[in-house]
Each structure stands twice: as structure tokens, then as C-alpha cells.
C-alpha positions in Angstrom: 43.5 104.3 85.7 45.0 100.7 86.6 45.3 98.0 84.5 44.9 94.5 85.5 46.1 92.1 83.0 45.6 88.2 84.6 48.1 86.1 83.0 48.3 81.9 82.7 51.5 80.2 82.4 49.9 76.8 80.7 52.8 74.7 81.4 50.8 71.5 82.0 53.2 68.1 81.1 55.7 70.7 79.8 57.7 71.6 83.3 57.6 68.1 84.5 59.6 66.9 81.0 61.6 69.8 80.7 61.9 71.3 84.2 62.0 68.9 86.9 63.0 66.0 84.7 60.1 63.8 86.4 58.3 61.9 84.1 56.8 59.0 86.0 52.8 58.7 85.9 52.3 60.7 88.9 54.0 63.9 88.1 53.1 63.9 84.7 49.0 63.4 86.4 49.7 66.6 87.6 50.2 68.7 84.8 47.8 66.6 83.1 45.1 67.9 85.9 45.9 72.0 84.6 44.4 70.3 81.4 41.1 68.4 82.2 40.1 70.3 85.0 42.1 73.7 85.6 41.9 75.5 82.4 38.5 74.9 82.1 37.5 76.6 85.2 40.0 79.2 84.5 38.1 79.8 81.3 34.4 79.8 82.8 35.9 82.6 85.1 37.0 84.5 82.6 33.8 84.1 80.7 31.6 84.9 83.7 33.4 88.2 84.6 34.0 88.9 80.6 37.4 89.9 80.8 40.0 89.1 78.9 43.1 87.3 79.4 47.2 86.1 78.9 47.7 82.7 78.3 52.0 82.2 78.1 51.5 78.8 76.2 55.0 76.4 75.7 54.8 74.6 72.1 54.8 71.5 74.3 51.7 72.3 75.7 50.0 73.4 72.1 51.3 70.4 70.6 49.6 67.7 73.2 46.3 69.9 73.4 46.1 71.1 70.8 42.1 71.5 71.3 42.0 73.3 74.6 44.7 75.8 73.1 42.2 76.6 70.4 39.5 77.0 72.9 41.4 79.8 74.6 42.1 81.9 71.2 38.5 81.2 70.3 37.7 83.0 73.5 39.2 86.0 72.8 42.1 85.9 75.0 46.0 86.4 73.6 48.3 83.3 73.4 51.8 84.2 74.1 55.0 82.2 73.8 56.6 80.8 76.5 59.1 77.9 75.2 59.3 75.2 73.6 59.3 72.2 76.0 59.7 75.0 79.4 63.4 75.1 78.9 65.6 78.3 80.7 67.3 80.4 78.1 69.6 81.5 80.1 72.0 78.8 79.2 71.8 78.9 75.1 73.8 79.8 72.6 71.6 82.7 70.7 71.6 80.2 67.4 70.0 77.7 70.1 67.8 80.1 71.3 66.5 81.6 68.2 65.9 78.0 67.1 63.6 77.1 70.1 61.8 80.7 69.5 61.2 80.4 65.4 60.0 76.5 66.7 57.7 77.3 69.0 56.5 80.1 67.3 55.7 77.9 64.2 54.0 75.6 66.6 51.5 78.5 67.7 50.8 79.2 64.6 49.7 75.7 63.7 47.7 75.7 66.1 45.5 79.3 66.3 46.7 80.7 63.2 49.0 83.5 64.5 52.1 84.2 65.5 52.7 85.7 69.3 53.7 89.3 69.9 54.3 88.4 73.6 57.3 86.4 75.5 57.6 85.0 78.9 60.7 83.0 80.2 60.0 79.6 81.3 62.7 80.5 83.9 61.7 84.2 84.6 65.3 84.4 83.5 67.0 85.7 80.0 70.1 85.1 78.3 72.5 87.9 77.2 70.9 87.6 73.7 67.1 87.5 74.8 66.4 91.0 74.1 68.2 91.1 70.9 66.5 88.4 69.4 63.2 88.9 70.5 63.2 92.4 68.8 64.6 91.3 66.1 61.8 88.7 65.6 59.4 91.6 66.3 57.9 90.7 69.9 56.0 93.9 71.1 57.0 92.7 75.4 58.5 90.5 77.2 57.3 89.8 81.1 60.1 87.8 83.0 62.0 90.5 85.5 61.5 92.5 88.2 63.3 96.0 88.1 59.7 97.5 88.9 56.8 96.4 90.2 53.5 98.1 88.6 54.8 100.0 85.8 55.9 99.0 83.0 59.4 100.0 81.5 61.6 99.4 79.1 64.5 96.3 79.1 67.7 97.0 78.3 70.4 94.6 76.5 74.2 94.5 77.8 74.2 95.6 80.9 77.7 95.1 82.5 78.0 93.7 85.9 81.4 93.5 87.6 82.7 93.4 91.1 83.8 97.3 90.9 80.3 98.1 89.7 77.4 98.1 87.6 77.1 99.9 84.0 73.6 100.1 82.5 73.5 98.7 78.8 70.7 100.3 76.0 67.5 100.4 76.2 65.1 98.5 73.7 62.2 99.0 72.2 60.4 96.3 73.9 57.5 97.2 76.9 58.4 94.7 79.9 55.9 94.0 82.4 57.6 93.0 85.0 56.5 89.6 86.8 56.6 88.9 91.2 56.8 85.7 93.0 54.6 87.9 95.4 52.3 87.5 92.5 52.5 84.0 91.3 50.4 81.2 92.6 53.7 78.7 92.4 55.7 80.2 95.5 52.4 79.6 97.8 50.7 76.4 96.4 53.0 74.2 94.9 54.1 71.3 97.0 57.1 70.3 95.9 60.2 68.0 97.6 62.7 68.9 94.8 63.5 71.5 94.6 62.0 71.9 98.1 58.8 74.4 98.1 56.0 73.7 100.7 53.5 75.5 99.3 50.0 74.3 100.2 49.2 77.6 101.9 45.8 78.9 102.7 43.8 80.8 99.6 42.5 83.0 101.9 45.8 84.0 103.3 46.8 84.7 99.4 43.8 86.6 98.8 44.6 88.6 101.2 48.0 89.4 100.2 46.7 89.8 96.7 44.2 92.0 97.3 46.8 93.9 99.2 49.0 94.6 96.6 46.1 95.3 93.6 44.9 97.9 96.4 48.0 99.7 96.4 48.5 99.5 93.1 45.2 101.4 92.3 45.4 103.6 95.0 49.3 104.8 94.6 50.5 104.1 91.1 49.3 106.0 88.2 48.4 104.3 84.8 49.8 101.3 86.7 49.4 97.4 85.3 48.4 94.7 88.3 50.3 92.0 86.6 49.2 88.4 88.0 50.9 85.1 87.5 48.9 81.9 87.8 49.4 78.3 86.3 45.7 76.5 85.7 47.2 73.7 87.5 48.0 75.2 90.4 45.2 77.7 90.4 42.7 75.1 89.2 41.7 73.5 92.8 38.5 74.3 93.9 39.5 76.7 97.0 41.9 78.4 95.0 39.6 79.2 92.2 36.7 80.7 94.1 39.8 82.9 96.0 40.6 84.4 92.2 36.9 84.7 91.5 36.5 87.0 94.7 39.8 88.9 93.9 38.6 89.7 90.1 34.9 91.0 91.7 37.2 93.4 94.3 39.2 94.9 91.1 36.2 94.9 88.8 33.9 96.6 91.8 36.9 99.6 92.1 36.5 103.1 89.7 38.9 103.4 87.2 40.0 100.1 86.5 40.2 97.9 83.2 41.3 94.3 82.0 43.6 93.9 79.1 45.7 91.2 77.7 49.1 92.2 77.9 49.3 92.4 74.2 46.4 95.3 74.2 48.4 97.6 76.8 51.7 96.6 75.0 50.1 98.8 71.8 48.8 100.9 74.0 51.8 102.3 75.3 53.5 101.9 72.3 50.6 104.1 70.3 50.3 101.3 67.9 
């Protein structure tokens, strides 16, 4: 059996503010585009194929839409933290860090009226007190690295890394699923000058390399998860949309596969 668990980073105004520091009209437009015309179609997808989703959702975002948040919740798909204003971690003190966390998780919960079980680094990075504190605040996963590619293992918390050698730390009880930029739509569609990233590439092209990897996936990995990264503003545009849409009718046509939020096939492999 694979599992395919679609995920949305809804970073919107969010990564422009916090990320790139740009917040002239233009930028800003462009998160302001995942809003009024990518999440939508994102969510008619989702609705047309009736599978469920991941939406990694910064309090920045819930806070300015506050609506279209509540849409996806009321759709049945899992809303999962993913910073407060898109800041790295990787920098914080862990009182700084627990402070953004219990924020934004406050934020969520003003919003859709639950807390998230699920955590995503705005940076695909961690800090040395990530783990630690996201256990401790009783997250189920976290899906920012990239020690594996379709299975899902467990993190570990002070690994030591000197120039004589490397020295594993302890496990924890957390499920990763770990993340790609083979898998993300922001490595081949995001045009950016800085930090330079070309992008604009053909959806076809990414299709293909999509459906590439899903295939191996089902066809070589047992009780593997097809873990995919998109942002609806990226995603959103027309060409790249229908590409999805004929990517999700490949997996969906293939025995032995399912859909699940990440939050399902945490508790699934946790027997909860």
C-alpha cells in the first residue's frame, strides 16, 4: 500500500514580510494571488477528486484570512503549523522559539477551533531545540528533513557533528515525513532575482518528474508515503493546476493506493 499525503505550505503575504523582507505592492500581490485565486482552485481539486489534504498554515496567514482558513478546516482537510510570520527557527533561542510556537498555535485555534498536531519549518530547517519542544508541546510529526525519502522515520534530538566525525543523538517519539525540493513546486516555478531562482519551468516537464518518483514509490517502497510540497501560489496558475489534477488521476487510477492528511498516517503508525 502507498500513501499519498498532498501537502500546502499557505504562506501567502507571510514569506514576503518575513522571508524575503519585500514588502512593496508588487511582492506582496503575489502572495496575495495564493489567496484570491490559488487556494481556491487548490480546494475545488481536492473536492473534485475527494481526497483529503495538509494545509501547513503560518499564524500570519490565519490572521489576514482568516475566512479562507476556515474554509479549508470546513473541508475536512488538517491545518498544521508552520510559523508565525514564516520565520527560520534555526536561529532562536528555545524560549524564542517556544514563544512563536504557543503564538501561533493560539492563533490556529482562534481561528478553526483546534490546536495542530503537525509542524513544518518555514525554513525546512530546525534548531537544536526543535524536537524537544515540539514533543514536549505534544506534536504527533514534524515534516522538514530529508534523511529518507518515502518512509517515514523517526527524528532524533542532539546529534553531534564534528570534523573527526558524526555521533547520532536519541531518537524521539515524533513520526517525520521527510520533505524534497524534488518535490516542491518552489525549486521549479518560482521566479525569483533574490535570492536568484529561475523557476518558470514547464508543468509538463514537472509532471513528468513527479509522476516519476510517485511511480517508484508505489512500485519499490513498501507502506511508503508520496509526500508532495506545493504552495497555492505557486501551484495556483492555470497550467500548473491542470498538471496536479492529471498527477492526482495517475495515483488515484493505481491499486493499492490511499490519500491521507499527514495527521491520519501520523496515528496510524503510531497505533493511536
Amino acid at each position: 500500500m502507498t500513501t499519498v499525503c498532498l501537502t500546502f505550505d499557505v504562506d501567502l503575504l507571510s514569506i514576503w514580510v518575513s522571508t524575503f523582507k519585500l514588502t512593496s505592492p508588487t511582492p506582496l500581490s503575489r502572495g496575495e494571488y495564493g489567496a484570491r485565486v490559488g487556494l481556491p482552485r487548490v480546494l475545488k481539486l481536492l473536492e473534485r477528486h475527494r481526497i483529503p489534504a495538509t494545509f501547513f498554515v503560518p499564524a500570519h496567514t490565519a490572521a489576514s484570512f482568516p475566512e479562507a482558513v476556515r474554509e479549508i478546516a470546513a473541508a475536512g482537510h488538517e491545518i498544521a503549523a508552520h510559523g508565525f510570520i514564516h520565520e527560520s527557527p534555526v536561529a532562536l533561542s528555545r524560549a524564542e522559539e517556544v514563544d512563536l510556537l504557543a503564538r501561533s498555535e493560539d492563533v490556529l485555534e482562534r481561528i478553526i477551533g483546534a490546536r495542530p498536531v503537525g509542524y513544518r519549518s518555514p525554513a525546512w530547517d530546525l534548531s537544536p531545540h526543535s524536537m524537544d519542544v515540539l514533543e514536549e508541546r505534544g506534536y504527533l510529526y514534524d515534516s522538514s528533513l530529508m534523511a529518507d525519502d518515502f518512509r517515514p522515520y523517526r527524528p532524533r534530538r542532539g546529534d553531534v557533528v564534528t570534523e573527526t566525525g558524526f555521533t547520532p543523538g536519541k531518537e524521539c517519539g515524533l513520526i517525520e515525513f521527510p520533505v524534497a525540493w524534488e518535490l516542491d513546486d518552489y525549486p521549479y516555478f518560482q521566479f525569483m532575482v533574490k535570492p536568484i531562482n529561475q523557476g518558470l519551468r514547464d508543468p509538463a516537464e514537472v509532471g513528468t518528474i513527479w509522476r516519476a518518483e510517485f511511480d517508484y514509490c508505489h512500485a519499490q517502497v513498501e507502506d511508503g508515503v508520496f509526500n508532495l510540497t506545493n504552495h497555492p501560489e505557486i501551484i495556483g496558475r492555470g497550467p500548473r493546476i491542470t498538471m496536479l489534477d492529471r498527477l492526482v488521476a495517475h495515483m488515484k487510477a493505481q491499486a493499492g493506493v490511499r490519500f491521507s492528511t499527514l495527521r491520519q498516517e501520523a496515528q496510524r503508525r503510531l497505533g493511536r
